[in-house]
N, C-alpha and C positions, 0 to 999 in steps of 0.2 A: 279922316284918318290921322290922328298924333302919332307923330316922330317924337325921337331925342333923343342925342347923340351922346355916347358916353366912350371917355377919354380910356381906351386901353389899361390904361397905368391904373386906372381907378377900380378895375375891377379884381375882386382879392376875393369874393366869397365863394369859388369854385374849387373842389378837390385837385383839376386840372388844367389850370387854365389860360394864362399867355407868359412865354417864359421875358425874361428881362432881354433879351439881344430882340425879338419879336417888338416889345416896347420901345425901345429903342428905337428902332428901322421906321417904324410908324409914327415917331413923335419927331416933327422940328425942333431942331436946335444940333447944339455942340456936339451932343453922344451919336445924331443919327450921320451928322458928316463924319467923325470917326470911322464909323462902321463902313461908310460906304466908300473912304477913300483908303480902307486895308484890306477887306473882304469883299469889293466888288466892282466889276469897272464899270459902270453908267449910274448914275444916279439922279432917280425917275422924277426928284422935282426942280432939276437943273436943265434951262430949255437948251443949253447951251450941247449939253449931252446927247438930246434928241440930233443933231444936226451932224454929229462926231458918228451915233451909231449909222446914221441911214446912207452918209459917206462908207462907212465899214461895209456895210450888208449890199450897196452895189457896188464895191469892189470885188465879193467872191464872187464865184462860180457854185451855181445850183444845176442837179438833174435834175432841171428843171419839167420835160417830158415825160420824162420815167414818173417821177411825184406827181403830175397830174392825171398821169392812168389810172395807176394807183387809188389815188383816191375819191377818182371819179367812180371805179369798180364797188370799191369799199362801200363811199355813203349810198348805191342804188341797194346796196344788201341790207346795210341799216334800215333802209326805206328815206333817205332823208329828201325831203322837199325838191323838185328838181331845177326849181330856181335858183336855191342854193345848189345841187348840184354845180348848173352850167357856170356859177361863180369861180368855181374852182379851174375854168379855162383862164380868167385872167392873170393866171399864178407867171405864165408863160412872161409875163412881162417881169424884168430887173425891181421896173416902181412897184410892184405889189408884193407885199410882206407878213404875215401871220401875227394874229396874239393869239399864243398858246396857252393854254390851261389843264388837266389832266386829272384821273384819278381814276383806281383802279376797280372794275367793275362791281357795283350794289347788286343786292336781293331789292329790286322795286325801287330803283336808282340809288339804294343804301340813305344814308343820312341827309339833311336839304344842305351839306357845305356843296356837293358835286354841283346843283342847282347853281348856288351862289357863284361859285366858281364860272358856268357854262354863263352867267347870266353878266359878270363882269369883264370876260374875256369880252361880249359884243359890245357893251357899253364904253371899254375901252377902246376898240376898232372906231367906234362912231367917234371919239374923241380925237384919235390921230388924224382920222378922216377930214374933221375939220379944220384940225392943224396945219394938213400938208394936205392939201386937196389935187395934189399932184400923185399923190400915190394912192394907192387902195392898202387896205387894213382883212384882211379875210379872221375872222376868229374859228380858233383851231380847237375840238376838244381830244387829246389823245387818252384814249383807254389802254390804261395799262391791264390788259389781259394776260402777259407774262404772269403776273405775279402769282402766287402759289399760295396765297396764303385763303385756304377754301373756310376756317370756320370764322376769320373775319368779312369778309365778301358775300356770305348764306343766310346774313340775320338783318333782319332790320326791325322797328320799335313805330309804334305809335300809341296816341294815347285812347283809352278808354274808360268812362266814366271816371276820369279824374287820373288812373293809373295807368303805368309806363306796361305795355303789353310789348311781347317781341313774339316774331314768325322767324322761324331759324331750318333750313335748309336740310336734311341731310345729305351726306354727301353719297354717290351713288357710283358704285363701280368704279371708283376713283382712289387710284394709286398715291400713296406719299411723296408729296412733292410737283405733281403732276399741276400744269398751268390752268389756268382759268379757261383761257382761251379754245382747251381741248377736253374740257372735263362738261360730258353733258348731263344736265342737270337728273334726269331721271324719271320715273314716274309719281316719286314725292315731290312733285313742286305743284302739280295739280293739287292734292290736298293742302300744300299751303297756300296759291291764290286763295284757298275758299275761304281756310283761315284766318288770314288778313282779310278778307272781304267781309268775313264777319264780325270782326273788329270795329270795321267802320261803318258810323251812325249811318242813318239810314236819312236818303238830301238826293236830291233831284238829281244829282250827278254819279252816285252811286252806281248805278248800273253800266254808266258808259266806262267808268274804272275798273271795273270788273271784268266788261269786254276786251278791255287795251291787256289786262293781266294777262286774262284767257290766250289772247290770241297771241302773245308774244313770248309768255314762259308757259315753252312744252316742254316734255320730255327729253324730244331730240336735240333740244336748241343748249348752249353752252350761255353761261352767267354774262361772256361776254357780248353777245351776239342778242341777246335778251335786253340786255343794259343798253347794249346801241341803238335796238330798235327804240326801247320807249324813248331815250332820249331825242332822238329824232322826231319823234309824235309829238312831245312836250314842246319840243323849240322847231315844229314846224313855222311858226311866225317871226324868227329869228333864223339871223344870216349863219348860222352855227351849222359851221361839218366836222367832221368826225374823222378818227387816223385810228389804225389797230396797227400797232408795232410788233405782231406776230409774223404780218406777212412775208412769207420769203423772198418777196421784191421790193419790201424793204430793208429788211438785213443787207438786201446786197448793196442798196445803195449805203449804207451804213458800214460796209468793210471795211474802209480803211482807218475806221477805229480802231474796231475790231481787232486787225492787225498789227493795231500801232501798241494796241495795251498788250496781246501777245509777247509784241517784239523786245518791248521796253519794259516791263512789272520788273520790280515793283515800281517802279519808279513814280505811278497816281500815287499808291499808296504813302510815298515818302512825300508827296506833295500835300494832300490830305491833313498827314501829321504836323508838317513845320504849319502850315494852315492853323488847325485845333490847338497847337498848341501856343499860338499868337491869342486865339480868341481865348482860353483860359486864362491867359496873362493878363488881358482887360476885363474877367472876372464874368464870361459868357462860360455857357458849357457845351462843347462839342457833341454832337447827339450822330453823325455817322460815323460807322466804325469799319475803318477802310480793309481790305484785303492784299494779300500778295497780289492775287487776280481779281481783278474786279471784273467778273465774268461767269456766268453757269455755264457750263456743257447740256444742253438739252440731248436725251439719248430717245431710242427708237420709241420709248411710251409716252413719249413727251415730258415726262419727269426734269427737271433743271436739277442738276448734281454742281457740286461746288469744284472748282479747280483748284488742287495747292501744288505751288511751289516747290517740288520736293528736292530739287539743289537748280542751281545755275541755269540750268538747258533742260532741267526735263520736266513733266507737270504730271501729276495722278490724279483720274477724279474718282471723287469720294462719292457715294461708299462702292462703289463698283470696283475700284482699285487698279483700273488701266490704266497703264503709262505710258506717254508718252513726251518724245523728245520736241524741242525748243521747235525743228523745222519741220517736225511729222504737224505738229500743232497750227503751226503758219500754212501747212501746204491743205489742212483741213480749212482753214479760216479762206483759202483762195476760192479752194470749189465748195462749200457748202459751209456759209456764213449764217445760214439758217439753223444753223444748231449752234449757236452761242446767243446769249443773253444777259447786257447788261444787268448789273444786281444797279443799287440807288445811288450809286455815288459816279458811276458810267452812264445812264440815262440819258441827265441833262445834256451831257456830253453830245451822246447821238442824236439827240433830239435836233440839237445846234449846230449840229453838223450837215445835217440833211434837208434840215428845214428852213428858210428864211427869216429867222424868226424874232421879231421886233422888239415885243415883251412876253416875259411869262407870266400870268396870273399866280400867286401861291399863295400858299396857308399857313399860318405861323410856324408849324413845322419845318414845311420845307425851306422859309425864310432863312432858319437858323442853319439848315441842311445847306445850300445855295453859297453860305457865310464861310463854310468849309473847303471850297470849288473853283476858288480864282485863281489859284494856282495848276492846277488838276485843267481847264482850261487852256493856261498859257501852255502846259506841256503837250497840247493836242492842236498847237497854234492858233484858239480861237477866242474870239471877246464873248463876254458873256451878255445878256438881253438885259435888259429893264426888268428888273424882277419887280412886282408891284402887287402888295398886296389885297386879297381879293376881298369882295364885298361881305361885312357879317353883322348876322340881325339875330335878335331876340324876338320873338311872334308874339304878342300877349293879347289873350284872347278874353271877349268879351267877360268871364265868369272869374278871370286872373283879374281881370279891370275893375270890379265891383269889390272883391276881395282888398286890392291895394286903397279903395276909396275908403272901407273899414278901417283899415289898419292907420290911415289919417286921422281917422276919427280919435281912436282909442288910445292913441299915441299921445295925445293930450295935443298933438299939433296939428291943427285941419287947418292951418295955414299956408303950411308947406305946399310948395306947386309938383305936379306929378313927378319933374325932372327929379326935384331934389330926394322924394321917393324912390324912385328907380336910382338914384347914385345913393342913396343907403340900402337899397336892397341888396346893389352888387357891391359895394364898398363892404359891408357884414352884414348877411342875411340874419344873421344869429341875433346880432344884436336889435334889429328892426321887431325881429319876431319877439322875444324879450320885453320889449317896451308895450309892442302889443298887448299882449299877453298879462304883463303888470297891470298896464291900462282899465284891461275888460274887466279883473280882481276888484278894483276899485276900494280900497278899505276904506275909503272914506264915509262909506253906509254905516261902518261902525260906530265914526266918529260923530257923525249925524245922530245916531240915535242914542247913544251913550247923552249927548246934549241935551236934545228933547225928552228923554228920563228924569236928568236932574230939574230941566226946567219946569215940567210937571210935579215931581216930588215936590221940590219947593214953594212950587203955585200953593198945592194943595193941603203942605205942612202949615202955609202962612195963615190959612184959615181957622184952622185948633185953638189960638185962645180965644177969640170970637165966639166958635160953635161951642167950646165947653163951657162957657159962662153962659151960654142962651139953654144947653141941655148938656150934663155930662156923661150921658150913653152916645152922645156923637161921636164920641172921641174913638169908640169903636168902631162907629160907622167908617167913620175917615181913614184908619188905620186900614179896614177891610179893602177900599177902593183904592188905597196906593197901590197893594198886591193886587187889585185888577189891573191897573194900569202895568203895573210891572211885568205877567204876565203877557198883556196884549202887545205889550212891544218887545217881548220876548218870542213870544209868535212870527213877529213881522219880522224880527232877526233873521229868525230860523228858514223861513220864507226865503228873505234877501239871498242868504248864504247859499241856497239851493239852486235860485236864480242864475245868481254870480258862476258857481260854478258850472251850470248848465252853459253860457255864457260862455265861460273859459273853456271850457270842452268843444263848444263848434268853432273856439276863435283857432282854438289848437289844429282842431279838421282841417280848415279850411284855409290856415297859414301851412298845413302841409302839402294841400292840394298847389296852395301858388306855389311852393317853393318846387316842389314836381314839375308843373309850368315852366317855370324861368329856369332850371336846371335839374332837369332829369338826372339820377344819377351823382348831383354834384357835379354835373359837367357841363359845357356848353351844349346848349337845346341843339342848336346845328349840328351838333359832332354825333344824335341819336335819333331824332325824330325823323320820319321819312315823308317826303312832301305828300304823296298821295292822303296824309289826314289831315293836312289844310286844305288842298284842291278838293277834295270828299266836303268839307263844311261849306268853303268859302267861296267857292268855283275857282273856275279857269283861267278866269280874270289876275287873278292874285300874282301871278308870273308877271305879269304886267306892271301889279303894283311895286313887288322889287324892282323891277327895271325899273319904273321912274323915281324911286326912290334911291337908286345905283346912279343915274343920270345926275340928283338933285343933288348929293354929296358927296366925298371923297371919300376913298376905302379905309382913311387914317385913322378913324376913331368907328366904335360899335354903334351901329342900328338899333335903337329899341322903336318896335311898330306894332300900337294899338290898332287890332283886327275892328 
């Protein structure tokens, strides 16, 4: 199996693809210590820092009891492993610490980043582990099931014959706004297992994926509760548990956020601002956009409505229009904490509040999100983790592999080694294709036989005063057979050109199929394709091959791995 690693910075041929503060954080040097000594307090490749946070994290105070009921309850509903379950009693001790990771519940785990994600959280743990063998490392994954957003979380995409197919959800008795967590899926999600089932190629493991679909998205079951289980199926062989931040016995451990953003708004939101507007100043772009309240009101349908500020002490929530005063808000946040809901820039907050938690796994997204947060932090008195970004691969499979060995060819350069291929494919796809494409045209047939013309005509001109001195009806003869000749290699023109373009027509196909491969969409293959159409081809083993492939490198730079 070929690797090759390719440098963030170098990849440009995607509609969407890694912003410059992202490049940044992941590349050493000048610009990443900027970043991390204005937007963040640890910085993950300083050992000196490791030793600063793990003094921090035993000097708070965790519920630490309450959190391991919690989610010992939690991953037996998941189904998760109960090995890993009984791991989650070690939490009890000070030296035992989490790397967290997160993402908000897929249709059939949604795209392979959550995978990447779940898979670098434990590979991390294994690495602290051997650092400080005096602690334990538990890898965390939390499902954001809050989130509300039902027609991104309904769909997911694989491929077939060559093309980007997607199964997309509808949504079922399901109110505007209403959380994942509580919206169940319906009696359309039976017709879409089948759907996706029949999507995918028919491989000795087909069936046992079909079964895992079946049994785990029904009807009654919600996107979250779905997502949990399979994830728990998939990383049964990994130390990996699971956290649902729905639960009402977590909010409560999570109150005194809650009541701190209450007490204090805007005053995140001003923190937020002087934040984003530092990182514009060094020419990044702020991507959350903070609130008065950084907080939903969840009401009786489980709907999350927004909270505004509507003067000094009192708050309305939208669109329902009730208002309420500064202390009516606080006395709700004392007895029932479970109807509020951080929105994205309060999370991390609560996450770091309740959880012991060492590093967070992210995605360049939230990288840049995170960049925004160090302040927002210090006003909640806390440090913030090791944010470390997570592991990301390209897949290129064997029919992508045969296509790039072409495109060598035809390029005029079969010298070039696969690496330098794969850094012009992501450096401009366009232009690869392009050269191809010229390649397979080839005018040089023309040039070729335009030569062998003249050097014929010539041959056969040269013989005319010879053959008219020996018979002067030759001369006709001779005359007649040039126009044969002229002809038959007008023939083979015609031929070539049919060729050529037949030629340029499947190089065309078949550089569209790779480029569908390497970037569905234009976009990162991670950020669309859903893992069950690798485990369907390649088996079950493949989880395996990320991890030791997560093991063997650093999450700095992109993954490219020939299936």
């Amino acid at each position: 199996m070929n690797t090759f690693l390719i440098d963030y910075r170098d990849i440009q041929a995607l509609k969407k693809g890694f912003s410059k503060l992202f490049n940044d954080y992941t590349h050493e040097g000048e610009l990443h210590e900027k970043l991390t000594e204005k937007f963040f307090h640890l910085d993950y490749r300083k050992k000196a820092d490791y030793y600063k946070h793990l003094n921090t994290l035993l000097s708070r105070q965790f519920k630490r009891s309450e959190l391991i009921e919690l989610l010992v309850r939690q991953n037996r509903q998941f189904g998760t492993a109960e090995t890993h379950v009984a791991s989650i009693d070690r939490l009890h001790s000070p030296r035992c610490l989490l790397v967290v990771t997160g993402q908000q519940p897929g249709l059939f785990t949604g795209p392979l980043y959550s995978i990447y994600k779940a898979l670098t959280a434990v590979i991390v743990a294994e690495r602290q582990k051997e650092m400080f063998p005096e602690y334990d490392f538990i890898p965390l994954f939390w499902i954001e099931g809050e989130d509300h957003d039902f027609s991104e979380s309904a769909r997911t995409s694989l491929f077939e014959a060559g093309e980007l197919k997607q199964a997309t959800l509808d949504p079922w008795r399901r109110l505007p706004g209403q959380m994942l967590s509580r919206s169940p899926m319906g009696p359309g999600i039976t017709e879409i297992v089948s759907t996706f089932s029949a999507l995918l190629q028919e491989s000795e493991h087909k069936q046992k994926i079909i079964a895992v679909l079946h049994e785990f998205y029904t009807p009654e079951s919600t996107l979250e509760l779905a997502f949990g289980r399979t994830m728990a199926f998939l990383f049964k062989n990994y130390p990996l548990v699971f956290l649902s931040a729905t639960d009402p016995g977590f909010k409560k451990l999570a109150k005194d956020v809650i009541h701190r953003e209450l007490a204090t708004c805007p005053s995140t939101s001003h923190a937020v601002i002087e934040q984003s507007s530092l990182l514009e100043s060094m020419g990044y772009q702020a991507q959350a956009k903070p609130r008065a309240v950084n907080l939903f009101y969840l009401n009786h349908h489980d709907q999350r409505m927004k909270i505004e500020q509507s003067s000094t002490d009192s708050f309305t929530i939208v669109p329902e229009k009730h208002r309420y005063s500064r202390h009516q808000m606080l006395e709700i946040c004392g007895d029932h904490p479970e109807q509020f809901s951080p929105n994205v820039i309060l999370r991390p907050v609560v996450q770091d509040y309740v959880l012991p938690v060492f590093a967070y796994i992210a995605g360049p997204a939230e990288i840049s999100y995170f960049a925004q947060y160090r302040k927002v932090y210090e006003h909640f008195g806390l440090s913030m983790p090791f944010i470390i970004p997570r592991g990301s691969f390209t897949l290129i499979e064997p029919a992508v592999s045969r296509i790039i060995n072409k495109v060598m060819q035809k390029t005029g350069r079969p010298n070039l080694s696969r690496k330098q291929i794969y850094h012009m494919a992501f450096h401009n796809l366009h232009v690869l294709q392009k050269n191809a494409i010229s390649g397979a045209e080839n005018h040089d047939f023309d040039t070729l036989l335009d030569r062998t013309e003249m050097q014929l005509r010539a041959e056969l001109e040269s013989l005319a005063p010879s053959l008219v001195k020996l018979d002067p009806n030759l001369e006709q003869v001779l005359a007649g057979s040039v126009r044969q000749v002229e002809k038959v290699l007008e023939g083979i023109r015609r031929k070539t050109h049919r060729a050529s373009r037949r030629k340029h027509d499947e190089l065309v196909v078949q550089l569209e199929k790779a480029a569908t491969g390497l970037f569905p969409e234009d976009i990162p293959q991670e950020r669309v394709v859903n893992v069950f159409y690798y485990l369907n081809k390649y088996g079950w083993k493949i989880l395996d091959d990320f991890a030791m492939m997560l093991r063997a490198h650093a999450t700095e730079s992109h993954i490219i791995m020939e299936l």
